[in-house]
C-alpha positions in Angstrom: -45.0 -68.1 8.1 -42.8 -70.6 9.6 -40.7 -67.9 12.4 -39.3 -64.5 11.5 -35.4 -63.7 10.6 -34.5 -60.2 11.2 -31.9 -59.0 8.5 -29.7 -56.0 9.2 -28.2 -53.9 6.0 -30.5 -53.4 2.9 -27.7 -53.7 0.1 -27.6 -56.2 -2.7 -26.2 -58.5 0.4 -29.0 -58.0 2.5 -31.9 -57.9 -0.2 -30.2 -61.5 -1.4 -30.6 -62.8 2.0 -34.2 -61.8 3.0 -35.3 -62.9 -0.5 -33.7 -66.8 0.6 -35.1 -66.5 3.8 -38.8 -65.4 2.8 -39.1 -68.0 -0.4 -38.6 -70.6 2.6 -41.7 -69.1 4.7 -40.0 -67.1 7.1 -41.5 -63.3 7.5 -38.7 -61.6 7.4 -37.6 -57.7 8.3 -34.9 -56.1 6.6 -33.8 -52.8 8.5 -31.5 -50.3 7.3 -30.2 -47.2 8.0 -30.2 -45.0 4.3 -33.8 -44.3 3.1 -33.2 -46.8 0.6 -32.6 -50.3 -0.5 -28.6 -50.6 -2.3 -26.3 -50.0 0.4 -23.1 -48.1 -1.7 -25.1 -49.1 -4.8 -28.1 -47.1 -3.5 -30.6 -44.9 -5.5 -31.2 -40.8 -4.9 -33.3 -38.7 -5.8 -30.8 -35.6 -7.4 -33.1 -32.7 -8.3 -35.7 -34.6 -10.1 -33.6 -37.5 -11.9 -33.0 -41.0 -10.2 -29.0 -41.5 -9.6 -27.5 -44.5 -8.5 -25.2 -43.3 -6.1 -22.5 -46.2 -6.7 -22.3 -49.2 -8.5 -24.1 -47.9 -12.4 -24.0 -51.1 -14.6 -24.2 -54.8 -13.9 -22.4 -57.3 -16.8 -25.4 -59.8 -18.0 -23.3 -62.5 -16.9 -23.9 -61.5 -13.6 -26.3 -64.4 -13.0 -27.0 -64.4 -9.6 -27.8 -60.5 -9.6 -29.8 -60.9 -12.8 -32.4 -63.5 -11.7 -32.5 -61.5 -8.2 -33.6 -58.6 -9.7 -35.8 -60.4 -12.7 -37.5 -62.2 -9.6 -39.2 -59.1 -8.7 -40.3 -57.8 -12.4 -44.1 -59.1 -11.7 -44.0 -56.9 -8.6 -45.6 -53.8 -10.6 -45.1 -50.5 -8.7 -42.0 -50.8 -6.9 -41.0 -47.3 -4.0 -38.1 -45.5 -4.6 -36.3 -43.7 -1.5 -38.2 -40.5 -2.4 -41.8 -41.9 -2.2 -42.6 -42.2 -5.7 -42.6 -45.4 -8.1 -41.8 -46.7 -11.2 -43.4 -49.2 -13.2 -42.1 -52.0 -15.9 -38.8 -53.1 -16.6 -36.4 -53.3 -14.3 -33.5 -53.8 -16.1 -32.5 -52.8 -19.7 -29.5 -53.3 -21.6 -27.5 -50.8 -22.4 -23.7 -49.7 -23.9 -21.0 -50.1 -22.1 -19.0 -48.1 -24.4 -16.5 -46.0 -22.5 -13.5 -43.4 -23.5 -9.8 -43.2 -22.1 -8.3 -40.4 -21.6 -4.4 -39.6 -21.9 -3.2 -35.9 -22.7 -5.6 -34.6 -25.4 -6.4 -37.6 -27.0 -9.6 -39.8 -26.8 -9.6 -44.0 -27.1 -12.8 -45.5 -27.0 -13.2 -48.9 -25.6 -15.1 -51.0 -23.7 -13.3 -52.6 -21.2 -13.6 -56.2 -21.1 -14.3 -56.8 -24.4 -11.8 -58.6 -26.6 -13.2 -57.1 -29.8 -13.1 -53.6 -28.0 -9.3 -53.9 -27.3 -8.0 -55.4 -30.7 -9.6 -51.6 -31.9 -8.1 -49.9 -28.7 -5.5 -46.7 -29.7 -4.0 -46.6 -26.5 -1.9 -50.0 -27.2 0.1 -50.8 -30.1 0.3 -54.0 -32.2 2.9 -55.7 -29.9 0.7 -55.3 -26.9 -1.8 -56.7 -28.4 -0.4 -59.6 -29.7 1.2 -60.0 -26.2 -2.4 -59.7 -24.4 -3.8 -62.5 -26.8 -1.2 -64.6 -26.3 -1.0 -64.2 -22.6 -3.9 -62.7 -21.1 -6.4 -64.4 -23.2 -5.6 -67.7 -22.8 -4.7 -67.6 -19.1 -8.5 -66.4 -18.7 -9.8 -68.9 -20.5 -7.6 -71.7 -18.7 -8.8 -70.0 -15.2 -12.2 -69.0 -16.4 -14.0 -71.7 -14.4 -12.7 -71.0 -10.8 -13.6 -67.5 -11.3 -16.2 -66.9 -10.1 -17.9 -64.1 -7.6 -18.0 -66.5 -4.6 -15.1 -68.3 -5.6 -12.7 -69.5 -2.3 -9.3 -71.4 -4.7 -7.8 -70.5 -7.8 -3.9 -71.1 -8.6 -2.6 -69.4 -6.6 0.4 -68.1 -8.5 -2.2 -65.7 -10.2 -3.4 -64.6 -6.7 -0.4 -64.1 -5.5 0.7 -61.5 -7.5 -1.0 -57.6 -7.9 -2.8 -56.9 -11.6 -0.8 -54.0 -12.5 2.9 -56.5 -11.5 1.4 -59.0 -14.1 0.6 -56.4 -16.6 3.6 -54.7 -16.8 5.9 -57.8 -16.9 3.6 -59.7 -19.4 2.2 -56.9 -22.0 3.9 -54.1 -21.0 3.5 -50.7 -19.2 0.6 -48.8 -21.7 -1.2 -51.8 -20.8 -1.2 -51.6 -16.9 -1.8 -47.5 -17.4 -4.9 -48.5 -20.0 -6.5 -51.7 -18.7 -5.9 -52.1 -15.2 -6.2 -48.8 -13.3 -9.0 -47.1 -14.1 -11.7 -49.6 -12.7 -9.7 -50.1 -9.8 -8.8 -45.9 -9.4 -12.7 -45.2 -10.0 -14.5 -47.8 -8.9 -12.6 -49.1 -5.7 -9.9 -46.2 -4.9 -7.5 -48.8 -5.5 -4.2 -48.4 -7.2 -3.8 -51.8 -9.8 -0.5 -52.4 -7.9 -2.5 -53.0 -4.7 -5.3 -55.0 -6.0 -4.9 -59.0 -7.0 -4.3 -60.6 -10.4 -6.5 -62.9 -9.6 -9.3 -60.5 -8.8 -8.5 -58.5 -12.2 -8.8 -61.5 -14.3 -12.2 -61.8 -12.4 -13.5 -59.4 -13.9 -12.3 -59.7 -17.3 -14.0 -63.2 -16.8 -17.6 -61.5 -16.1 -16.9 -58.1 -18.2 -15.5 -60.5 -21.7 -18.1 -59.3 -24.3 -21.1 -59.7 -22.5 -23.7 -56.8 -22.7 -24.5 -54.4 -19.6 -27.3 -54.1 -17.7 -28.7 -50.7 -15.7 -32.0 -50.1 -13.7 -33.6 -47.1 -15.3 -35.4 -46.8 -12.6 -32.5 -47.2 -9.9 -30.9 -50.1 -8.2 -33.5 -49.0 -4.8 -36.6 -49.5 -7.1 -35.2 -52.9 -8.6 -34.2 -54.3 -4.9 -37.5 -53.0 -3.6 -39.4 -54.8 -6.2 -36.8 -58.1 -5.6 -38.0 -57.8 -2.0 -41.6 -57.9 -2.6 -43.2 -59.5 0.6 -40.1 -58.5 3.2 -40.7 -56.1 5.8 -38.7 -53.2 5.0 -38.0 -50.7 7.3 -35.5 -47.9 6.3 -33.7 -45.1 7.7 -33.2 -47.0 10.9 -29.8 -47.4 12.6 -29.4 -50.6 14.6 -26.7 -50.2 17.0 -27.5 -53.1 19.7 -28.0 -56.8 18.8 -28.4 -59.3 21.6 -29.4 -63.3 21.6 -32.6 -64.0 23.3 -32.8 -66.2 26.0 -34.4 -68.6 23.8 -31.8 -68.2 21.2 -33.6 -65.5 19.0 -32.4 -62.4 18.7 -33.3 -58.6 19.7 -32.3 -55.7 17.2 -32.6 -52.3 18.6 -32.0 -48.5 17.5 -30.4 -46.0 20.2 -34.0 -44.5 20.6 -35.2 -47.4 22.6 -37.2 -49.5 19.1 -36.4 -53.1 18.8 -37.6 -55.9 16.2 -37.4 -59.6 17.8 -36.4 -63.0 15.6 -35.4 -66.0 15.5 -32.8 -65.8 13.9 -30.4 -62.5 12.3 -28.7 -61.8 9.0 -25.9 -58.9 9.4 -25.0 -57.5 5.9 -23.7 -54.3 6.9 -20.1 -52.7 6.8 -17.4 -55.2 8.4 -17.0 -52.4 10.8 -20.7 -52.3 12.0 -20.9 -56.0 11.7 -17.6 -56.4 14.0 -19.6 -53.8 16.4 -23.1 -55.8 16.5 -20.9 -59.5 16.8 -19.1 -58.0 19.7 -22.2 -57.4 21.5 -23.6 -60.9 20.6 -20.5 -62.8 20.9 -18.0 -60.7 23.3 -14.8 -59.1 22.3 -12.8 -61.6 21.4 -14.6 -63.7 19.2 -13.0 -64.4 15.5 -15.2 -63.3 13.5 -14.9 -59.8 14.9 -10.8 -60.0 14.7 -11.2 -60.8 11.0 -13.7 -58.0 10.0 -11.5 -55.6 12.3 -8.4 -56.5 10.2 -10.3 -56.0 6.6 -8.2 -53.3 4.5 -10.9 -51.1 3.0 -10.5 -48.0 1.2 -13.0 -44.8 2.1 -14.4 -43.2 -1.2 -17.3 -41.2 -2.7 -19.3 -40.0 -5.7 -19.7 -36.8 -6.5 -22.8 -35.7 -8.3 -23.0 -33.0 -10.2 -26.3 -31.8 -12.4 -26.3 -29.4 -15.4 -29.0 -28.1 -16.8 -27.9 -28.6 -20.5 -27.6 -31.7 -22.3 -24.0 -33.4 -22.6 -22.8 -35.6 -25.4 -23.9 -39.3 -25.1 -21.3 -40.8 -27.4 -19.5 -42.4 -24.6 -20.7 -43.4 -20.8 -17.6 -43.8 -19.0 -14.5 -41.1 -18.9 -11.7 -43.3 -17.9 -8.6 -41.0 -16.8 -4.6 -42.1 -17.4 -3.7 -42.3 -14.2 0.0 -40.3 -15.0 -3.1 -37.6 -16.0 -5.7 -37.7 -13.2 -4.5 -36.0 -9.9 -8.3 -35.6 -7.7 -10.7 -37.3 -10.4 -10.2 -41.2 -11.8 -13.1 -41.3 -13.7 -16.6 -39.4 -15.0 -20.0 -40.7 -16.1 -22.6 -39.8 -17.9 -26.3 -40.4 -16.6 -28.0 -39.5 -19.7 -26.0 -41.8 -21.9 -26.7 -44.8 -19.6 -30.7 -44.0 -19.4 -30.7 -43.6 -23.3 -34.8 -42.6 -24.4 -35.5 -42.3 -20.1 -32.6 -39.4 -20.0 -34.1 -35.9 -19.1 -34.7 -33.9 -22.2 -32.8 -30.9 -20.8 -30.4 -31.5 -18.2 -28.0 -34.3 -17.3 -26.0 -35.4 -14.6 -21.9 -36.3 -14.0 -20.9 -38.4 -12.0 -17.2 -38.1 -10.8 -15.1 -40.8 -8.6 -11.8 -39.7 -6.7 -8.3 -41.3 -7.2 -6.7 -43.3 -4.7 -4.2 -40.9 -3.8 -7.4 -38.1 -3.3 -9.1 -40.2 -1.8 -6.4 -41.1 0.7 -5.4 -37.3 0.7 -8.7 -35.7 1.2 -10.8 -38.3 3.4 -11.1 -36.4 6.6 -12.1 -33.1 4.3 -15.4 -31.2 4.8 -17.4 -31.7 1.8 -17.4 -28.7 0.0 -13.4 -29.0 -0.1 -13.9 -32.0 -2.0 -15.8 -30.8 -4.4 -13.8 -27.6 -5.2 -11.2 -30.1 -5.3 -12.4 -32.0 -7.8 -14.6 -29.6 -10.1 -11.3 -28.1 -11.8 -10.5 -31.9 -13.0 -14.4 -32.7 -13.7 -14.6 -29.5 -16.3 -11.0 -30.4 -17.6 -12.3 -33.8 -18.9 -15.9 -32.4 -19.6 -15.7 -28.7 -20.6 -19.2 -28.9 -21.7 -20.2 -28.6 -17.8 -18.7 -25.1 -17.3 -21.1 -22.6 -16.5 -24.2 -25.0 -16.8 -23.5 -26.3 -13.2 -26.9 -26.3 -11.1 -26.0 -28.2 -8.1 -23.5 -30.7 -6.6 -23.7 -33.3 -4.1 -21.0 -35.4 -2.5 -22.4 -39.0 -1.3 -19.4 -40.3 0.9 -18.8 -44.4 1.7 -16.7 -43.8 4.7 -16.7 -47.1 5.8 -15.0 -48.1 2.5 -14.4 -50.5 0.1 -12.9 -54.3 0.4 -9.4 -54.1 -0.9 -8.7 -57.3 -3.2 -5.0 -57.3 -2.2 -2.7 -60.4 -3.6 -3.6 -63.2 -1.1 -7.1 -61.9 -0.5 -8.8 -65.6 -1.4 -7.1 -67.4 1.1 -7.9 -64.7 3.5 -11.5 -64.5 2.3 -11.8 -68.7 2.3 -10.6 -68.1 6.0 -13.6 -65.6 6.9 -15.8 -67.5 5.1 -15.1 -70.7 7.3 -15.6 -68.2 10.0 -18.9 -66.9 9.2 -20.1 -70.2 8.7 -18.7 -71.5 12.0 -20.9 -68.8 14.2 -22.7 -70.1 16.7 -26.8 -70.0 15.6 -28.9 -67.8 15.5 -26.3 -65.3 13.6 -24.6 -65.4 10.5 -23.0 -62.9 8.0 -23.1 -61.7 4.4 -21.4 -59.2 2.4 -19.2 -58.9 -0.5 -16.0 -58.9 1.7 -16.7 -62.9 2.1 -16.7 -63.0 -1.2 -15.3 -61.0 -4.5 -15.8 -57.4 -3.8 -18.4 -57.4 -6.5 -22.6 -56.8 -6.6 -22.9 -60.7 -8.0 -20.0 -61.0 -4.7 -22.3 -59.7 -2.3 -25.8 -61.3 -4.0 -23.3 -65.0 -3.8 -22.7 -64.8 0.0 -26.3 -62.8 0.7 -27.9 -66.0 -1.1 -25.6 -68.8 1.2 -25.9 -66.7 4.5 -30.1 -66.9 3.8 -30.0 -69.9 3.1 -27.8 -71.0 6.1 -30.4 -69.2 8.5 -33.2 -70.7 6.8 -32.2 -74.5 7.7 -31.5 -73.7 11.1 -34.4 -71.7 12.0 -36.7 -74.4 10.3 -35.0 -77.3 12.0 -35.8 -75.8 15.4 
């Protein structure tokens, strides 16, 4: 091995990176402080069945994230955070057929797919007419530029907040229908805060391509990606200083350190502002930027029955006149398909913006009694087969895409790029706050480290 990088956060950042670095020659360690690999896309171990804790499906056109994970296939037993392993596969398609849910009627779709909407009940004929003559070919004109680690579009359609767009171009049902609940459930983001340029983003990546999920978890795919890195979980860094001889010293608060060369930080913007700081003092740029991030706390609640739920939709996508505490359900067994326990199941239940905003300094078990009222609303099967619940919080938060965000994020970026050796930074905040967003910058930061610390 040609030196040894230390990399610090094991998400789909931090896995990206430490795979760069170690197909160069550099050992690498990868520390992180869950007991898995995924960072908010991490794996659990919920009574027996293996829950990804955030993130659930990935769009095949992910094509970064796909050949990360592919990369590791011929790795053969692969750990998962609770000590046991998984062989085979690590990705299989799978439906991505949802439901939306306003009063007591139930529209399936899947979002992103044309075909899917042109069927959609929730919109009449005139909306749709309006969102193929509109929407449709605006993608297409854009579709290029839109990519996870993209830093320019036109800036008219970045300028301007998806549900403002929606509402003056196709109407209001549309906004309610096909713009808030991803951003409600999946970033506890309300469409009027997040960017029409990030919205048609994803239409881009989610337009009739087939879903991927880990039947195994995202930890056992990431751990088999990182075949050959040092991995060493459940380990808080809080100190990072530069070396005398320009490497680097990562340490916990109970006195262990690694030493390297050189240093990846793919952790929170918050942490990584914290570690910088101590590298680079106070007042360096980098630090200002990350400090001035909007992100947006959240949290998934899990909840397991011990009866099987109907599998003829994965997604229970809330109107968000409807939804008060809960934006959104899933159902583990319809994503696992012929892997699914044969007697139990798991829901999976994200918080609205305004509960999440609401209820964020809230013990945990005032969430969940909370939310459970909402959860048995839009799944009554769950009542009285409830066997446990558990609340997995992201307190640090997630990157709010807010109208402007790529100039903002072409300004970090130059940033990241512009700090002084032997540290650099990746995360999907440098990017679009997506999985293939985070693999993109965890790739480029890897590969930035890898030049320098071979060139020495």
């Amino acid at each position: 091995m040609m030196g040894r990088a230390l990399v610090v956060g094991g998400g789909f950042a931090g896995v990206a990176a430490a795979v760069q670095l170690h197909a160069r020659g550099i050992g690498v360690t990868l520390i992180d402080a869950n007991a898995a690999l995924g960072g908010r896309a991490r794996s659990d171990d919920f009574g027996g069945a293996t829950i990804d804790v955030g993130a659930q499906l990935i769009a095949m056109s992910f094509e970064k994230t796909v050949a990360l994970l592919k990369g590791g296939a011929a790795g053969g037993n692969v750990g998962l955070g609770s000590g046991r392993s998984e062989k085979g596969a690590f990705l299989r398609a799978t439906p991505g057929r949802d439901v939306f849910v306003h009063g007591n009627a139930r529209y399936p779709i899947q979002f992103g797919s044309m075909t899917s909407l042109l069927r959609f009940g929730g919109l009449g004929a005139v909306e749709k007419l309006r969102l193929g003559a509109h929407i449709v070919p605006l993608l297409a004109r854009h579709r290029g530029r839109l990519t996870a680690d993209a830093l320019q579009v036109d800036g008219t359609i970045d300028r301007e907040s998806a549900r403002t767009h929606m509402t003056a171009h196709v109407g209001e049902r549309a906004a309610d229908a096909l713009v808030e609940p991803a951003f409600n459930a999946f970033y506890a983001a309300r469409g009027s805060e997040m960017s029409f340029a990030f919205y048609l983003t994803l239409a881009r990546y989610g337009s009739d391509a087939g879903m991927l999920t880990a039947p195994g978890g995202w930890s056992a795919a990431l751990a088999g990606a990182a075949k050959g890195v040092e991995c060493v979980l459940g380990t808080q860094i809080t100190s990072l200083s530069l070396r005398p001889d320009a490497g680097v010293v990562a340490r916990t608060d109970d006195g262990r350190e690694w030493a390297g060369d050189g240093a990846v930080i793919a952790t929170d913007p918050a942490s990584a502002a914290n570690l910088l700081t101590q590298s680079y003092g106070a007042n360096n740029p980098m630090s200002n930027w990350l400090a001035a991030l909007r992100l947006r706390p959240t949290w998934t609640l899990a909840i397991a029955t011990d009866v099987v739920l109907k599998h003829d939709a994965f997604g229970i996508m809330r109107h968000p006149a409807d939804a008060k505490e809960v934006s959104a359900c899933a159902i583990l067994g319809a994503k696992l398909g012929p892997e699914a326990p044969p007697d139990s199941d798991v829901v999976l239940a994200w918080p609205t913006p305004d509960a999440a905003e609401r209820l964020r300094g809230e013990p945990s078990d005032a969430i969940v009694a909370a939310m459970m009222p909402e959860v048995e609303l839009l799944m009554p099967q769950v009542k009285d087969h409830i066997t446990r619940a558990r609340l997995y919080r992201f307190d640090p938060g997630n990157p709010i895409a807010a109208p402007g965000f790529l100039a903002d994020r072409a300004h970090g970026r130059k940033l990241a790029e512009a700090l002084p050796f032997p540290i650099t930074l990746a995360g999907d905040y440098l990017a679009m706050p997506l999985i293939e967003g985070a693999v993109a910058s965890g790739e480029a930061a890897g590969r930035r480290l890898a030049e320098k610390v071979l060139s020495r």
